[in-house]
N, C-alpha and C positions, 0 to 999 in steps of 0.2 A: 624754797619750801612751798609757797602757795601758788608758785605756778605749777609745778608737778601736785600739786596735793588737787587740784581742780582740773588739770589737763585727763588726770584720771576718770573723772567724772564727766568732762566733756568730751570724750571719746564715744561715749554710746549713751548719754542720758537724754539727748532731744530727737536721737536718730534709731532708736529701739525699737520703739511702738509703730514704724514703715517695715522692721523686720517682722516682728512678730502680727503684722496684718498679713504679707506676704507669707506667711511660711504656714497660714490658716488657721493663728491666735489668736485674732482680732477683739474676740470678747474676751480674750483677758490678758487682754494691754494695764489696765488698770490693776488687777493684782498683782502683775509684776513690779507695776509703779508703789504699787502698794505695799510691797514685802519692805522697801523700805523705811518706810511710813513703822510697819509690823516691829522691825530689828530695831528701830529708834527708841521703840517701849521703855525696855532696856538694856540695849547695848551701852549706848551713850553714857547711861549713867553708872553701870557696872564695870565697863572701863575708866571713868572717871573717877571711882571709888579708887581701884588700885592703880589708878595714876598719883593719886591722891599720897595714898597711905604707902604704898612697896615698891613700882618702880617707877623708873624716872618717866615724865612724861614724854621725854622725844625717844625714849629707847621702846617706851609700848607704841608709840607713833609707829617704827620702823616694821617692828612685828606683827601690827595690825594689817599693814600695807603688804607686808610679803603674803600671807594666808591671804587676805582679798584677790592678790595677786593670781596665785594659783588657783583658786577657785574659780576666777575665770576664763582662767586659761583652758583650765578643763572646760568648763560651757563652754568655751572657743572652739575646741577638739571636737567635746558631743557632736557642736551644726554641721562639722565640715563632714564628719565621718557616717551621720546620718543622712547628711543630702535633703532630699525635699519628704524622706521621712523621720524627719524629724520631731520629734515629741513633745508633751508636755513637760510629765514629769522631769524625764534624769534633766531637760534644760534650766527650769523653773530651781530644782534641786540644788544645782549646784549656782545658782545666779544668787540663789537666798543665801548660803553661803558667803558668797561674797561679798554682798552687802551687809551682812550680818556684819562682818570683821571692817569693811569700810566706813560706814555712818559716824562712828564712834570716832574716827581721826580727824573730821569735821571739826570736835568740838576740844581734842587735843590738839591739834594745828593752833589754835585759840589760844590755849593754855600756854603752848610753849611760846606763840609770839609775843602773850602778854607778859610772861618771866622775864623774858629777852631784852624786851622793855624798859620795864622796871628797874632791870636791875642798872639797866645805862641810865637810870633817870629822867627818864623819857615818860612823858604820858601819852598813854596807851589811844584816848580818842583821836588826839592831833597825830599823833606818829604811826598805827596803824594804816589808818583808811587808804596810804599811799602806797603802803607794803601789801597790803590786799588786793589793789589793782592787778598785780604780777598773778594771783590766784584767777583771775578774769582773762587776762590775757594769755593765761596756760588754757581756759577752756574754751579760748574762741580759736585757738593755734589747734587743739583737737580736735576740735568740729569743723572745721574747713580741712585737717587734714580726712578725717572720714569722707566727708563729702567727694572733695575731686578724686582723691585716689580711688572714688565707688565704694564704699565702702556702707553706707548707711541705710542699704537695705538687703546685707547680706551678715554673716558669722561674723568677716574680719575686724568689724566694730570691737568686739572683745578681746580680740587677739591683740590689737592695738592698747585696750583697755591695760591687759596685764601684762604686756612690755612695759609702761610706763610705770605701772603700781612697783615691779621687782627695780625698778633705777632708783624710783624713789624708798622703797624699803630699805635699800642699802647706803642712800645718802641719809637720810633720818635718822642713823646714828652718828654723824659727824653733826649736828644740831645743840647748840648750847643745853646747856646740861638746865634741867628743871628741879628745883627741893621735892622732897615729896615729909612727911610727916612724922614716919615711921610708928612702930607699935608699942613704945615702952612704957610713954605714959598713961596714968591709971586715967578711963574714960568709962561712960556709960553705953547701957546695949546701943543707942542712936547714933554712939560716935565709932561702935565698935563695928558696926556694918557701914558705916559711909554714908547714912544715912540723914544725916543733920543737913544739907542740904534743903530735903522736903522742910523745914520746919521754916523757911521760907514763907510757905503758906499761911503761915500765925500772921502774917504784915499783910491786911487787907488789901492794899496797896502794890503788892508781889501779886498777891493772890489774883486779883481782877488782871495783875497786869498779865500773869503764866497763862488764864483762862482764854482771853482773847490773842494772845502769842498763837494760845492753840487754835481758833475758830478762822484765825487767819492764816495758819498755817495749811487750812484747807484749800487754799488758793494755791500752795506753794508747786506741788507738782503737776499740776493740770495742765500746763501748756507744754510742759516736757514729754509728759507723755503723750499728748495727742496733737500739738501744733505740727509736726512732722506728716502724722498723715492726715491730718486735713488739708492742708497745704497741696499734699500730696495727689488728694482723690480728683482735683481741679484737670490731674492728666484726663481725665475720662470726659472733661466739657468741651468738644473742640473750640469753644472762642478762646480756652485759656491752654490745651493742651502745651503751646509751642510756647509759653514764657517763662520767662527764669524763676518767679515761685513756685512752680507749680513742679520743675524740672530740678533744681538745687533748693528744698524747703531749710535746708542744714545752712546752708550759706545765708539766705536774708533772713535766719532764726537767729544766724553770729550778728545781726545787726543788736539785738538785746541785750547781748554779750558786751558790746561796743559801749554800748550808754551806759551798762554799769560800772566800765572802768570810768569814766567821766564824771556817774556821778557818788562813787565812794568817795571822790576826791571833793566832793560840798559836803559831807556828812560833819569834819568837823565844823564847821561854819552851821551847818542848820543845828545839831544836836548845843553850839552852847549859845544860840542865840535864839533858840525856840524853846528848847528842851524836848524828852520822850513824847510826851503824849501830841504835839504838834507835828514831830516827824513820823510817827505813827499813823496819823489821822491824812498826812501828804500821802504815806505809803499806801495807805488803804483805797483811798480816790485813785490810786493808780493804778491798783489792781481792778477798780471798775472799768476804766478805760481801758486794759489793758483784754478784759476779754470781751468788752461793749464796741473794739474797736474792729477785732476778729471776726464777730458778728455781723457787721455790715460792710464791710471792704470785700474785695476777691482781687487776685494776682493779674488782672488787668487794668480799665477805670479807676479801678478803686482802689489798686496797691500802696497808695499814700495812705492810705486808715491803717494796711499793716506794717508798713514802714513805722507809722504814727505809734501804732501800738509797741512795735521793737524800741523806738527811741525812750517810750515811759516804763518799758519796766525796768530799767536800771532803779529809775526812782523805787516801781513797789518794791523790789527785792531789798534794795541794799538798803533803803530808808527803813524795811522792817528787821533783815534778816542780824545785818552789822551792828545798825547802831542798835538793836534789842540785845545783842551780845553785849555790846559795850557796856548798856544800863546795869545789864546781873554782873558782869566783872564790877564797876561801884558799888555796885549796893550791896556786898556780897566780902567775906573774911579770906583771905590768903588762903587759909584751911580748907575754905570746903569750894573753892574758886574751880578746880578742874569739875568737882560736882553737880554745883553749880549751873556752869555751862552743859553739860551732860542733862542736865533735868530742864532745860531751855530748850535743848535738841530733842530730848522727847517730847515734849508738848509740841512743839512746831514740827518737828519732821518725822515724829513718829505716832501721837493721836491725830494731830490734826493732820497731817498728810494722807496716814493711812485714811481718816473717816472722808477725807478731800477726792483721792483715788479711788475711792471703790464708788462715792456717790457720782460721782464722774463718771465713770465708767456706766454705771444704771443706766444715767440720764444720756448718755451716746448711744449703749446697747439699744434702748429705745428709741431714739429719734434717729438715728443715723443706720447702726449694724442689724435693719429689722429688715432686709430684702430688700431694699431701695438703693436705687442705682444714679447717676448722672444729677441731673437739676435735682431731683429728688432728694438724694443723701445730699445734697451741697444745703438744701434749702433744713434739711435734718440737723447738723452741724451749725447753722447759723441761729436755729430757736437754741441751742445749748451753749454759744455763746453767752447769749444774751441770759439763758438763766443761772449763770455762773456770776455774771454782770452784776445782776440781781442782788444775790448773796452776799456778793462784797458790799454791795451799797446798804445793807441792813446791817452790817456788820460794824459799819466805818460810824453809820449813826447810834447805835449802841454803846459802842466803844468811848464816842465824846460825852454819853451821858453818863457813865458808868466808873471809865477811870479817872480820876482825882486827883490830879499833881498836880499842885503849886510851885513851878517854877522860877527862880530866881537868876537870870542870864550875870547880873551882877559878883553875887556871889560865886557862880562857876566861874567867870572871870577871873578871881582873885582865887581860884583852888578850895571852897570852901564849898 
C-alpha cells in the first residue's frame, strides 16, 4: 500500500516544475504546487468525515485513487495532444483535479495502516515507521524511473503518474477492512457534520501544536517544486553544464528520498525517548540546513553541501511529517481518528503549504524569473535559498518557546 500510495506522487512531484519552466510556466510553478496546498483546505478533512462515519476507509482509499487517476491522465493527453502549445488553463484544470481527489489518501493510507495495526496488536509508532519506508521507496523507484526513461521534463511524467494511481485503485480494495461509525446514534450538529475533530483546538497544547504543524508546513513543498529546476538552470553555466546534477536533478533529488527511508526507521527510538516537541525542534533545524545548504553548494566543488542537504531531509520530513501524525493518532479518539488526521493534513499540506508555495514562488519570481540569465539567475536562486533558511530558523526558535510538552520517556516506556 505505501509503496504504490507515494510512487504516485514520486512520479511528477520533484520533476514538474523542469516541465512547466520548459513549456513557458515558470511563474507559476508555485500555484501549481500550490493547488495542492489549496485541495488540502478541505479535502483531507471532508474525506475523513465520510471515512469516518459511511464508508470504509480503504474502500474511499481506492476510489479516491481511481478519479486522481484519470484526472491525470487526461493532463497527460492535454500535453501530448497540444505540443509546445500547450496552455494554462485546460492543464492547470485538470491537474487541480487531481490532486483535489489525491491529498486526502495521504491521510486515509494513515487511517487504514493504523486500524491494521491495531487491531494485530501492534503499536502503531514502533510498527509503522518500518511499513512507511515501503511508501519511500515506492517514490525514489518513480523518480529514477522518470528520470532515465526522459521523462522529467516532458508530459510522460503524468502518464506514469496515472498508470500507477488505476493499479493502485484497484488493489485498495483488497486492503483490510477499516470500522467506520455509522449514523444511528443520537449526536449533536458537531458530531453530525464530522466536525468534532476541530474541537481539538479547546487543548492549548493541540492548538499551538496544529499552528506551528502549519508555519512549518510552509517549508514542505518548496524543494519539490523548485530543487528540480534550479538544479537544473546550472546547464546554462559551462563550468557545471557537463555534471550529473545539473543533467539528472531527479536522480541526486532521490538521494533525500534515500535518507528518509533510513531515517523513519529512528523515529521510533527518537519519539519515545525524546518525545514530540524535541523531534519537532531536530525537524526544524533540518529544514534550516536543508535550504541553507542549497544556498551555498553548486553541482561542482560544492556538490557535497547538496549531497549534505539530500542526506538531512530525511530527518526534516519524516521527524515532522510521521511522527506529527503519530502524535494526533494518540492524542486523538478512534471516532474522529480518520478526522483527525485529515485536519493535520490541512494545516501542513494544505494552509501552510499552500501560504509556503505561493510565497516561494514571489520570492523566485523576484530574485530569479526577473530576466536574468547564467551567474546571474544562479546567484538569484541562492539569496532565496537562504531566505527560506531564514524562515525555518525563526520558526524552530518560536516553536521551543511556545510549545509546552512535558515529556515523560518513562512513562511511554511502560505504555502510559
Amino acid at each position: 500500500m505505501n509503496f504504490l500510495q507515494f510512487a504516485v506522487w514520486g512520479s511528477y512531484l520533484t520533476s514538474m516544475g523542469s516541465y512547466l519552466a520548459g513549456a513557458g510556466m515558470a511563474s507559476n510553478i508555485g500555484l501549481f504546487y500550490a493547488m495542492q496546498g489549496i485541495v488540502s483546505l478541505f479535502m483531507p478533512a471532508l474525506i475523513g468525515i465520510i471515512a469516518d462515519r459511511w464508508i470504509e476507509a480503504q474502500r474511499l482509499l481506492g476510489i479516491c485513487h481511481g478519479l486522481a487517476a484519470a484526472f491525470m491522465l487526461g493532463a497527460g493527453y492535454y500535453a501530448m495532444t497540444a505540443g509546445d502549445a500547450v496552455a494554462f488553463a485546460p492543464l492547470f484544470a485538470m491537474y487541480s483535479l487531481s490532486v483535489a481527489f489525491y491529498m486526502p489518501t495521504i491521510a486515509l493510507a494513515n487511517s487504514v495502516a493504523y486500524s491494521a495495526l491495531e487491531k494485530n496488536g501492534l503499536d502503531p509508532v514502533r510498527a509503522f515507521p518500518p511499513i512507511r519506508v515501503w511508501g519511500t521507496v515506492g517514490f525514489i523507484c518513480a523518480m529514477l524511473v522518470c528520470d532515465f526513461a526522459g521523462f522529467q521534463t516532458g508530459y510522460m511524467q503524468f502518464m506514469q503518474c496515472a498508470a500507477i494511481g488505476f493499479v493502485f485503485a484497484v488493489y485498495a480494495f483488497t486492503l483490510p477492512q477499516c470500522p467506520v461509525s455509522g449514523g444511528s446514534a443520537k449526536r449533536g450538529v458537531v458530531d453530525v457534520l464530522g466536525l468534532r475533530a476541530f474541537t481539538l483546538f479547546r487543548d492549548r497544547r493541540m492548538a499551538v501544536f496544529f499552528i506551528f504543524s502549519m508555519l512549518l508546513g510552509v517549508s514542505l513543498q518548496i524543494t519539490n517544486g523548485f530543487a528540480n529546476p534550479f538544479l537544473t538552470s546550472y546547464r546554462d553555466i559551462p563550468e557545471y553544464m557537463s555534471t550529473f546534477g545539473a543533467n539528472h536533478a531527479n536522480a541526486l533529488i532521490s538521494l533525500s528520498q534515500i535518507s528518509e527511508t533510513l531515517c523513519i526507521l529512528l523515529i521510533p527510538f527518537f519519539m519515545k525517548r525524546y518525545g514530540i516537541k524535541r523531534v519537532m525542534i531536530i525537524s526544524m533545524l533540518a529544514w534550516v540546513g536543508r535550504f541553507g545548504l542549497f544556498g551555498l553548494g553548486n553541482p561542482g566543488g560544492g556538490v557535497w553541501m547538496f549531497v549534505l542537504s539530500m542526506l538531512i531531509y530525511g530527518v526534516a520530513f519524516d521527524f515532522f511529517n510521521i511522527s506529527g501524525s503519530l502524535f494526533v493518532n494518540e492524542q486523538t479518539d478512534v471516532e474522529i481518528r480518520s478526522s483527525a488526521q485529515g485536519l493535520f493534513m490541512m494545516m501542513t499540506n494544505g494552509i501552510g503549504a499552500t501560504i509556503g508555495t505561493l510565497g516561494a514562488q514571489a520570492v523566485v519570481n523576484h530574485f530569479v524569473y526577473n530576466g536574468s540569465e547564467g551567474v546571474e539567475m544562479i546567484a538569484g536562486w541562492q539569496t532565496s535559498w537562504l531566505i527560506f533558511a531564514a524562515y525555518a530558523l525563526v520558526v524552530t526558535v518560536l516553536f521551543a518557546i511556545c510549545f509546552r510538552y512535558k515529556y515523560d520517556p518513562n512513562a511511554a516506556r511502560h505504555g502510559r
